[in-house]
VOLO-503213 format. One record per residue (C-alpha): residue in one letter; y, x, z. Coordinates in steps of 0.5 Angstrom, whole numbers, plus 500, padded with zeros to 3 digits. Each point is the difference from the previous one (the first is absolute). Layout:
N
a;Y;X;Z $
...
***
This chain:
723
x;328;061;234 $
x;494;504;499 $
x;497;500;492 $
x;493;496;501 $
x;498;505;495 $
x;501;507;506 $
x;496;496;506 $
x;494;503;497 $
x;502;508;499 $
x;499;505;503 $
x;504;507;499 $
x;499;506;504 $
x;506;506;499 $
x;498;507;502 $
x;506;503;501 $
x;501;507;505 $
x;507;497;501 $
x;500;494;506 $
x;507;499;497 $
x;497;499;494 $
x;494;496;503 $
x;505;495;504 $
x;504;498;495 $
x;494;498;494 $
x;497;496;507 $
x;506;497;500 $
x;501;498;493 $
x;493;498;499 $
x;499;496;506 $
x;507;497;498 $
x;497;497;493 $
x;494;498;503 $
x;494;506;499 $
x;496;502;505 $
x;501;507;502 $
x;496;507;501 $
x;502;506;502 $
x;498;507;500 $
x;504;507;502 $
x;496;504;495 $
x;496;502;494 $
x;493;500;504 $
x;502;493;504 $
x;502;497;494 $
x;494;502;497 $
x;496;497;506 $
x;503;494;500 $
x;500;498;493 $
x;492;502;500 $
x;499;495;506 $
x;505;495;499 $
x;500;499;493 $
x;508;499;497 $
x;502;496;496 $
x;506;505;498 $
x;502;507;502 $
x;506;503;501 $
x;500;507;501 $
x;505;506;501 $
x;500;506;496 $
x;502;506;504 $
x;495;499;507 $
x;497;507;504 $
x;492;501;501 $
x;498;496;493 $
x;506;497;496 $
x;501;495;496 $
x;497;502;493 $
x;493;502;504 $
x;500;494;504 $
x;500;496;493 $
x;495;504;497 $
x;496;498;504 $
x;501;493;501 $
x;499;501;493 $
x;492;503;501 $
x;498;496;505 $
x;497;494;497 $
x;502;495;505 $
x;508;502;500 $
x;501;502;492 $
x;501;493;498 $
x;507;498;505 $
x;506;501;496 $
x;504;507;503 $
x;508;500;500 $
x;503;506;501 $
x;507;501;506 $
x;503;508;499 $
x;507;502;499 $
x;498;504;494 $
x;501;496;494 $
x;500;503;495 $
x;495;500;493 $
x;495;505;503 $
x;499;497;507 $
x;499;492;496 $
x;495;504;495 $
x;497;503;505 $
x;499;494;504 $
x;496;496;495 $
x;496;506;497 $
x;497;500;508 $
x;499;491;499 $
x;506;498;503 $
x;502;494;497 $
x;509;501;501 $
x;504;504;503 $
x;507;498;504 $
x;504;504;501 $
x;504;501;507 $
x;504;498;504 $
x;497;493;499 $
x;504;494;498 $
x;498;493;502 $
x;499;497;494 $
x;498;505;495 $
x;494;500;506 $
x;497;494;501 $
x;501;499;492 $
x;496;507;498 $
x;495;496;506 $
x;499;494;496 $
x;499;504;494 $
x;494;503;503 $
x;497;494;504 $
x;500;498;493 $
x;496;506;498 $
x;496;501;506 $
x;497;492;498 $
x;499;502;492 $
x;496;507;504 $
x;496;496;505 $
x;497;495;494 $
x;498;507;496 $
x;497;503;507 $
x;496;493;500 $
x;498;500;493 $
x;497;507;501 $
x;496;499;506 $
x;497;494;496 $
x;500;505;494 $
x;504;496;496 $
x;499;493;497 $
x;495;500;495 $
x;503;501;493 $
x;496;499;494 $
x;501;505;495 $
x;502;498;493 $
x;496;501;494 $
x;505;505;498 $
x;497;505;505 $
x;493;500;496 $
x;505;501;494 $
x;502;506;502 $
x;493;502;502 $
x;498;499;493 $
x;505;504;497 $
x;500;506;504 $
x;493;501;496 $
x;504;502;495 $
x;503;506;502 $
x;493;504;501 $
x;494;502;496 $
x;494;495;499 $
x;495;504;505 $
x;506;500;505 $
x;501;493;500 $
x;493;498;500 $
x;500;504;507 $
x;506;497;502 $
x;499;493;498 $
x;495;497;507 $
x;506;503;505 $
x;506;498;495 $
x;496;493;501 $
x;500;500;507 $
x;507;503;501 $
x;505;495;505 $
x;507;499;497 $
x;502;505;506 $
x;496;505;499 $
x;502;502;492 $
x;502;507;502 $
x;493;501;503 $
x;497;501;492 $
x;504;505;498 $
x;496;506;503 $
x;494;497;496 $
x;505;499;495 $
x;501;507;500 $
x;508;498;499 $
x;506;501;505 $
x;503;495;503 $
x;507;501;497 $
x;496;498;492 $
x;497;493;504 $
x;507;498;503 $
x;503;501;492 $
x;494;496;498 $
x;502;495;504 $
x;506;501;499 $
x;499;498;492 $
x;495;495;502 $
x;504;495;504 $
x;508;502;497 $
x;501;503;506 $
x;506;505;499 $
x;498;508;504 $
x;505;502;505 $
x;499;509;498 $
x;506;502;506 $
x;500;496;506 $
x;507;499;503 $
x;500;500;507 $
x;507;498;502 $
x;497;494;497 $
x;495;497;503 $
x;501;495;506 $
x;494;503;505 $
x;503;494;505 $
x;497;495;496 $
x;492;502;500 $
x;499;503;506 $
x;498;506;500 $
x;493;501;501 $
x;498;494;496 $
x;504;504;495 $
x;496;506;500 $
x;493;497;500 $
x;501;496;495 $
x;505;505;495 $
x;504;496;499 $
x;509;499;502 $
x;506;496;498 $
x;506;503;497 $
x;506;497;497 $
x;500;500;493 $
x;505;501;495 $
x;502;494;500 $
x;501;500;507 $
x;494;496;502 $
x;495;500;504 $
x;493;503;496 $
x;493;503;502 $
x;497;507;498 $
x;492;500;501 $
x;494;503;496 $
x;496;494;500 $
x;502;494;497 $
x;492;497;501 $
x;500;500;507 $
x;502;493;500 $
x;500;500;507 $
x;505;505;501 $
x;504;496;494 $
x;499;492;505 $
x;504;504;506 $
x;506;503;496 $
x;501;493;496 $
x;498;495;506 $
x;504;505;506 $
x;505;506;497 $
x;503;495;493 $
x;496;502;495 $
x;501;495;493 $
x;497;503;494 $
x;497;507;497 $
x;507;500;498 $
x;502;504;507 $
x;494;504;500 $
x;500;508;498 $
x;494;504;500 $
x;500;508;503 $
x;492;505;501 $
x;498;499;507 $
x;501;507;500 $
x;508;498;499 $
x;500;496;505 $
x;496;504;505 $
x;505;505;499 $
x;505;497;501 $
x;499;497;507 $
x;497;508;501 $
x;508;503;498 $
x;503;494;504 $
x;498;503;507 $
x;500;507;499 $
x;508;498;497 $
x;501;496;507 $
x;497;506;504 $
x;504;505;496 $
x;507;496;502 $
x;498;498;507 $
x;505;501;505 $
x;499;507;502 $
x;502;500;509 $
x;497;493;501 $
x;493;500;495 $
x;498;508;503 $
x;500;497;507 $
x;495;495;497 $
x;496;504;497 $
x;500;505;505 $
x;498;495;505 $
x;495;497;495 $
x;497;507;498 $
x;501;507;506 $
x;500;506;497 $
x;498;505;504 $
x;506;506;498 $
x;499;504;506 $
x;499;506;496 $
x;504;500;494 $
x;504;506;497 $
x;507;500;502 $
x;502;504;494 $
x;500;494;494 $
x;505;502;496 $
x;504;496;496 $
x;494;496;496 $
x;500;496;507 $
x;508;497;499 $
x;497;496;495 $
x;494;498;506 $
x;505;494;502 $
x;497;494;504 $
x;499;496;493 $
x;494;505;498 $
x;497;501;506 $
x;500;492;501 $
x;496;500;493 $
x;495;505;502 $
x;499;496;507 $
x;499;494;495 $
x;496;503;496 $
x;496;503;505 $
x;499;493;504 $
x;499;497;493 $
x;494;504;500 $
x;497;499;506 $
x;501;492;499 $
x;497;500;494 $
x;493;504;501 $
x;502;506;497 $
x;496;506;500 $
x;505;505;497 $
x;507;500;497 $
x;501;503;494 $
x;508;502;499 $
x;500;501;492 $
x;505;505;498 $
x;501;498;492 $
x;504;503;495 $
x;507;502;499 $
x;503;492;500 $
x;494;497;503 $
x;500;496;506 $
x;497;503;506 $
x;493;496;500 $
x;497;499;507 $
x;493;497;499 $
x;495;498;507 $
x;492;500;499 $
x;497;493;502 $
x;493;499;500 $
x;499;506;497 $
x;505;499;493 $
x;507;502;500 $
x;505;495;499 $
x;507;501;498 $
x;504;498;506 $
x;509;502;500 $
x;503;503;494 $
x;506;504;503 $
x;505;503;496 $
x;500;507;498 $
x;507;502;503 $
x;496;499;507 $
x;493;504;499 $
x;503;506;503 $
x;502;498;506 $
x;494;496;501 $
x;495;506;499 $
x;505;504;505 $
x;499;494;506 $
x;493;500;498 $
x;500;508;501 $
x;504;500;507 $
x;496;496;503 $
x;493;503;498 $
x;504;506;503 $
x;500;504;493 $
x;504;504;496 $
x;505;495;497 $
x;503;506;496 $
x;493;502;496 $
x;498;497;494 $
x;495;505;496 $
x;494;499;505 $
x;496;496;503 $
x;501;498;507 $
x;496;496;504 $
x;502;496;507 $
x;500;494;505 $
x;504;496;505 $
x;498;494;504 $
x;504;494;501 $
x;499;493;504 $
x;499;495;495 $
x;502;493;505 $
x;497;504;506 $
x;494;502;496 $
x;499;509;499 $
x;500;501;492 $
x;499;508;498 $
x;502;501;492 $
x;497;507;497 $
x;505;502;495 $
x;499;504;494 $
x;506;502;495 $
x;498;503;494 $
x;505;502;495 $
x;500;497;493 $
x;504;502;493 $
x;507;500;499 $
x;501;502;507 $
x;497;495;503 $
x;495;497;507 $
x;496;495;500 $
x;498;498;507 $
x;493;497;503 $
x;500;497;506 $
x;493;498;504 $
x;500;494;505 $
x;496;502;507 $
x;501;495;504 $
x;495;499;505 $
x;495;494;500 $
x;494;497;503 $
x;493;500;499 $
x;497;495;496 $
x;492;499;502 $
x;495;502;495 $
x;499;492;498 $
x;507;500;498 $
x;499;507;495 $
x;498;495;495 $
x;493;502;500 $
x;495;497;495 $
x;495;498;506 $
x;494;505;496 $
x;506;505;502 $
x;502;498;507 $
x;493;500;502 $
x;498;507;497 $
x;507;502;503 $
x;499;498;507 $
x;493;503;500 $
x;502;507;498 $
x;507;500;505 $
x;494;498;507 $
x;497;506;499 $
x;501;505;506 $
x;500;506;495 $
x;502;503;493 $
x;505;499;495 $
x;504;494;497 $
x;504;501;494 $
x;506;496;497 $
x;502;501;494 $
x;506;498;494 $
x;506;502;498 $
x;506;501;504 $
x;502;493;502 $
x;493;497;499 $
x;500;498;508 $
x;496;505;502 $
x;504;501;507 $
x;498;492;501 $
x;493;500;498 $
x;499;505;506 $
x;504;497;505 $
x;497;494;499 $
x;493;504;501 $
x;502;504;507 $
x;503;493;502 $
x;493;495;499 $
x;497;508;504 $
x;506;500;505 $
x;497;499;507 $
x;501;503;507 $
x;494;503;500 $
x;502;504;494 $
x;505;506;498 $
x;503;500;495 $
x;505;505;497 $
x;503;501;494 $
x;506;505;495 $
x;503;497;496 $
x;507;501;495 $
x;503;495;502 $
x;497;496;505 $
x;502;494;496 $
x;496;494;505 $
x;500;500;508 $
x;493;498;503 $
x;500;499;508 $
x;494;505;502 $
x;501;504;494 $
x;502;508;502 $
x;504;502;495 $
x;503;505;496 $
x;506;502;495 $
x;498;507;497 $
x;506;504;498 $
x;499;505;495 $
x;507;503;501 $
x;497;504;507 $
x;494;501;497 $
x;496;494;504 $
x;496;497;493 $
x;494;496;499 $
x;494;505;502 $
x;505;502;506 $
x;500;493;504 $
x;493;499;497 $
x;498;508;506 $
x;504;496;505 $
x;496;493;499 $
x;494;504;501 $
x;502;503;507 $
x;502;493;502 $
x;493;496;501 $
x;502;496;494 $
x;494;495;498 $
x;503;498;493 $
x;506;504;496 $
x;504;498;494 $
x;503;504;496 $
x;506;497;495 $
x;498;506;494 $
x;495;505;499 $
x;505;503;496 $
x;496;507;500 $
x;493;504;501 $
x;501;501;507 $
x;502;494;503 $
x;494;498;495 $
x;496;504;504 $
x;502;499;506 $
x;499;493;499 $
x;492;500;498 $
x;499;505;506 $
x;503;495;504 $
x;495;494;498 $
x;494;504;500 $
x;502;502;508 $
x;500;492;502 $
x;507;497;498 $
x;501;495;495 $
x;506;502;496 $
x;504;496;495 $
x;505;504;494 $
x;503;499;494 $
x;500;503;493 $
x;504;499;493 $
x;494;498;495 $
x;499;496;495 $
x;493;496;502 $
x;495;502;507 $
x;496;503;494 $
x;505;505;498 $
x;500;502;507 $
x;495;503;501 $
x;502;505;495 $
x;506;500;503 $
x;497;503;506 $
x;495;504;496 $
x;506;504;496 $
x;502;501;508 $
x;495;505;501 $
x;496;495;506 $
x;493;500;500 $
x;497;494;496 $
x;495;501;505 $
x;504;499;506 $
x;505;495;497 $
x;493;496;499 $
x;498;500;506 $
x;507;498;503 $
x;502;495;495 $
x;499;493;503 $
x;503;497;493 $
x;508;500;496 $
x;504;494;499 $
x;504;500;493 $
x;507;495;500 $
x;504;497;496 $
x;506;496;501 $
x;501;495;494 $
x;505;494;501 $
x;498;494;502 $
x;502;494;496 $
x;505;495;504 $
x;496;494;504 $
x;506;495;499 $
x;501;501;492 $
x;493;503;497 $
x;497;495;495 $
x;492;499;497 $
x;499;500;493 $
x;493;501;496 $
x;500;506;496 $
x;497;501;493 $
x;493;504;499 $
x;504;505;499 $
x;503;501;505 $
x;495;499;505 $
x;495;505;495 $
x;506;505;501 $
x;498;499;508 $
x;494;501;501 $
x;500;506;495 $
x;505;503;505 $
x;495;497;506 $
x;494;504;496 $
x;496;496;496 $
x;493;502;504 $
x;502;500;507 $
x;504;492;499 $
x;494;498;498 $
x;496;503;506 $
x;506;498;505 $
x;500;493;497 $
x;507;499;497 $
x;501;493;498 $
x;499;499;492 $
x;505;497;495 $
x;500;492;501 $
x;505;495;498 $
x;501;499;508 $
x;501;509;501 $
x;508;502;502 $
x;504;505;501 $
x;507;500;504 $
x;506;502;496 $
x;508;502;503 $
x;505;495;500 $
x;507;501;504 $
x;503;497;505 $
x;505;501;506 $
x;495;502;504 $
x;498;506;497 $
x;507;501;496 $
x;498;497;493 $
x;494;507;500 $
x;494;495;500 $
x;497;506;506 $
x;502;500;507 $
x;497;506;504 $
x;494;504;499 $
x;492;500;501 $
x;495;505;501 $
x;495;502;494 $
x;495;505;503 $
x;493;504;498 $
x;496;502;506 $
x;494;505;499 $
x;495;499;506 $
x;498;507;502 $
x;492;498;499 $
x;494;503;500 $
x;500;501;492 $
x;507;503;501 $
x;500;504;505 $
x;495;503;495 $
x;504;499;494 $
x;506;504;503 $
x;496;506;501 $
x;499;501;493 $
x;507;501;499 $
x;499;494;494 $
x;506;498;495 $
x;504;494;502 $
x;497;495;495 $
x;493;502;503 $
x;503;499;507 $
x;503;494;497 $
x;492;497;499 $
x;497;501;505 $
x;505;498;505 $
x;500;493;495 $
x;492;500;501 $
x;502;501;508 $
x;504;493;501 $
x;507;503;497 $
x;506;496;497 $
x;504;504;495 $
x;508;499;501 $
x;498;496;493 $
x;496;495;503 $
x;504;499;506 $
x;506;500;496 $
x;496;494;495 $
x;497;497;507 $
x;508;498;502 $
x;502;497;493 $
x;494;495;500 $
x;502;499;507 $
x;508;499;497 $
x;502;505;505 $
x;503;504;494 $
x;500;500;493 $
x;497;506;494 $
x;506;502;499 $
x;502;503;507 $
x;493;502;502 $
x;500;504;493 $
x;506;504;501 $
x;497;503;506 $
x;492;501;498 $
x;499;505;496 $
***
């Protein structure tokens, strides 16, 4: 007779043995489940996303995308993270069981599979899987409503103690508005590290300090693995053999409701408390240690299917380094590398520390880099020789620079990496990898412009001569404001041409150029072929040198409109820029038809940020930074009981950062009039500055203040990228 408790159950087993599938359709039909089946990693992953299990059984060893890949991301993916994964492979032993929880399985079965050990480990997990669902419920309703307890506001008070009377007079509104989740947020103001607020919390509730977390304690099937990281917090057996929890904060009373009503939580008594730094770390070390131990022939196929490198042209001559180049390392740089690219990364940094250090690899994310793996020491060799080979540099130089590139196709999609090595002391190398990976054009409403700016840009990029020039630092998006400016002028009537190094956005109607400065095809060469070709308007990725500037002020004064870039610090500076070229200041006036200076800054995260009322303070420190003037003139809002800012908080949205994404500050000098004149007085930059301020412009400051009112970011990101 069928368990009226399995008619209701769906299990879907992903399995590339049919045999396999066969017999585990039988069993479980048998006892009442209904089944699914899947002959892959990829069906497997399709039919979890569309039909939504209640259970997954899962081999290990499968072609294309294997077992621990298909789990990791089930693991991502928001609607799949919650059901319960039970691992079936022939390798069971303690490096394979710990390699499936640190991936978010939730057991691990060792082949070949019997009958009652089976359906045992199913009821297990069907258990667990209930527990899992009521937590993704609690999460989407944002948890119950727990009241905090007086005892919050206690410790509030104490941490008054622990800073100067002038610093706790500043700190004591924002103190006072804190959530219980959110303790770690007042550090910074604090001026302390997060490690002495977990140690005052610590003494504060008599909750003992774990220094050195054990791994092979902790039970990563308990928690699933997502919730876990989100919230800092994993279960472990302690001492005595019991099930125990370590977090970070103890005051986030909804994260303490769920581990007492869903994971068996009875009292303070089995809490440890571990820095969110440990935490993180700890889930960072456990995938790098899992992918370090993958297995080799089965997880390099994975990868290589997930990431192609192109090799065609590599040395044949490796030498002995590359016996260590096995099939796990080259799996981890594939990892890593599609890591990169999942996560939004820009670059990858691949830190060599000292003797006895780990190898720190670290990806820039919305412009600020963040620890991603710590792989062990022993490994940084082969690892920077693999990079090397498929750069096509020389694996056996280590005492100068190199520079190379390769393509990959990430998932389909063509992915180029430019490659720097840079020897470092004690015989090491330290690698950066820049992400090229082609993208779309936005419009120009999608840029992120303060409508006075939109407007004054969409006049300037109309025009059908002259020059327009974006300005910033490296990775500013500059490239993206001025293909978003050829698309918005993109018409058939139009030709349109454009050199760029790389060409990193495609546009239908665009002709264009990748210039190679190897064979002598530069910037200032391609800008001579464009005039020859009847073009209407031209972009120049970079007006590196006095002779593409030339070139380029020739062609706008002889009817083109033409668009480039330049490494300045403000549109002002620009124009001392070009004068310190040797252009004519008067034939640059003539031609310019206005500069465009950006910023990317990251965006507070819409699921998560959170408003508050600032003290005067505060809001006199920003209008300060605005220009006390020019506020009044652009009528900021004044200080009032209703005035509010945006604060960060941190969710599992954005990762617990408080920011997701980047926004665009700008300042845009219209070439009117009275600054066409100004520029043919050579002026200094703060007399420019003026000028320009008189015609209509907005600093990157006020642009920067603008957005924080808006609560698009907040001061302390616009501060750290306006002078």
């Amino acid at each position: 007779m069928v368990p009226k408790e399995t008619n209701n159950v769906t299990i879907l087993c992903i399995d590339d043995d049919p045999d396999v599938l066969n017999l585990l359709q039988k069993i479980l039909t048998g006892a009442g489940y209904s089944v699914i089946v899947a002959g892959d990693g990829k069906k497997g992953i399709d039919e979890a996303q569309s039909r939504r299990p209640d259970l997954i059984l899962m081999d290990v060893m499968m072609p294309e995308i294997d077992g621990y890949v298909a789990c990791f991301e089930l693991q991502a993916n928001p609607e799949t993270k919650f059901i319960p994964v039970i691992f079936l492979t022939a390798l069971d032993d303690e490096v394979n069981r710990a390699k499936a929880f640190a991936v978010g399985a939730a057991d691990h079965l060792a082949k070949p599979i019997r009958k009652d050990i089976l359906l045992k480990k199913i009821d297990e997990q069907i258990k667990t899987g209930s527990r899992w669902q009521k937590l993704k419920t609690r999460i989407a309703a944002k948890g119950e409503i727990v009241q905090p307890p007086a005892i919050f506001s206690q410790f509030k008070q104490s941490l008054l103690n622990f800073v100067e009377p002038a610093q706790a007079a500043r700190i004591r509104d924002r103190l006072s508005a804190l959530a219980p989740q959110d303790i770690y947020n007042i550090c910074e103001p604090m001026g302390v590290p997060q490690r002495q607020m977990t140690g005052w919390i610590s003494e504060f509730l008599s909750i003992p300090i774990i220094a050195k977390i054990d791994r092979e304690s902790l039970l990563l099937g308990v928690i699933p693995v997502s919730f876990a990281r989100e919230n800092r917090v994993v279960a472990r057996l302690d001492e005595k053999n019991e099930r125990s929890f370590i977090l970070c904060n103890p005051f986030d009373w909804s994260l303490m409701d769920a581990l007492k009503k869903l994971f068996g939580l009875k009292s303070n008594a089995g809490l440890s408390l571990a820095a969110p730094e440990d935490i993180d770390a700890l889930f960072q070390q456990s995938e790098v240690e899992t992918l370090m131990k993958l297995p080799g022939e089965t997880q390099t196929e994975s990868a290589e299917k997930m990431l192609a490198i192109d090799e065609a042209e590599q040395q044949e001559d490796e030498g002995e380094i590359t016996q260590e180049i096995n099939s796990e390392v080259i799996a981890l740089v594939n990892r890593i590398l599609v890591d990169a690219y999942n996560k939004r990364a820009s670059d990858i940094h691949f830190d060599s520390g000292f003797r006895g250090q780990p190898f720190k690899v670290r990806f820039r994310i919305d412009g600020v880099c963040q620890s991603a793996y710590f792989i062990p020491e022993k490994s940084k060799r082969a690892i920077i020789s693999r990079i090397k080979i498929i750069s096509n540099l020389d694996i056996s130089e280590h005492r100068k620079p190199q520079s190379g590139k390769f393509m990959v196709r990430v998932r389909g999609e063509k992915v180029e990496f430019r490659v720097e090595v840079t020897p470092t002391v004690e015989n090491n190398e330290n690698i950066v990898l820049r992400i090229l990976a082609k993208s779309k054009p936005v419009t120009i409403r999608e840029l992120g412009l303060s409508t006075h700016n939109l407007e004054a840009f969409e006049n300037m990029i109309t025009k059908p001569q002259g020059v327009v020039l974006c300005v910033g630092p490296t990775g500013s998006g500059k490239t993206t404001t001025l293909h978003s400016a050829l698309g918005h002028i993109n018409k058939p009537e139009i030709t349109i041409w454009t050199a760029e190094d790389p060409v990193e956005i495609q546009q239908p109607g665009l002709k264009q150029v990748q210039v190679n400065r190897k064979i002598g095809f530069t910037f200032s060469e391609a800008l001579r072929s464009f005039l020859r070709a009847d073009p209407d308007v031209i972009m120049i990725g970079e007006m590196r040198d006095a002779e593409t500037a030339k070139i380029t002020l020739e062609a706008s004064l002889t009817g083109h409109l033409v668009f480039s870039t330049l490494h300045t610090n403000s549109a002002a500076e620009t124009v001392t820029r070009i004068i310190d070229m040797g252009i004519p200041v008067y034939n640059f006036a003539d031609a310019l038809l206005g500069i465009i200076a950006q910023r990317l800054t990251r965006r507070l995260c819409e699921k998560c940020k959170k408003p508050y009322h600032p003290d005067f303070e505060e809001y006199e420190n920003l209008i300060h930074y605005y220009d006390p003037v020019w506020a009044k003139k652009h009528g900021l809002p004044e200080y009032s009981p209703d005035f509010t800012l945006w604060m960060r908080q941190g969710c599992s949205y954005c990762e617990g950062k408080g920011y997701y994404g980047r926004v665009g500050i700008h300042e845009i000098i219209t070439a009117t009039a009275a600054v066409k004149k100004a520029i043919k007085q050579s002026p200094d930059v703060d007399d420019l500055t003026q000028i320009a301020l008189q015609e209509g412009m907005r600093t990157l400051r006020m642009d920067g203040v603008t957005k924080i009112l808006q609560g698009i970011t907040d001061y302390e990101q616009v501060s750290r990228v306006c002078l």
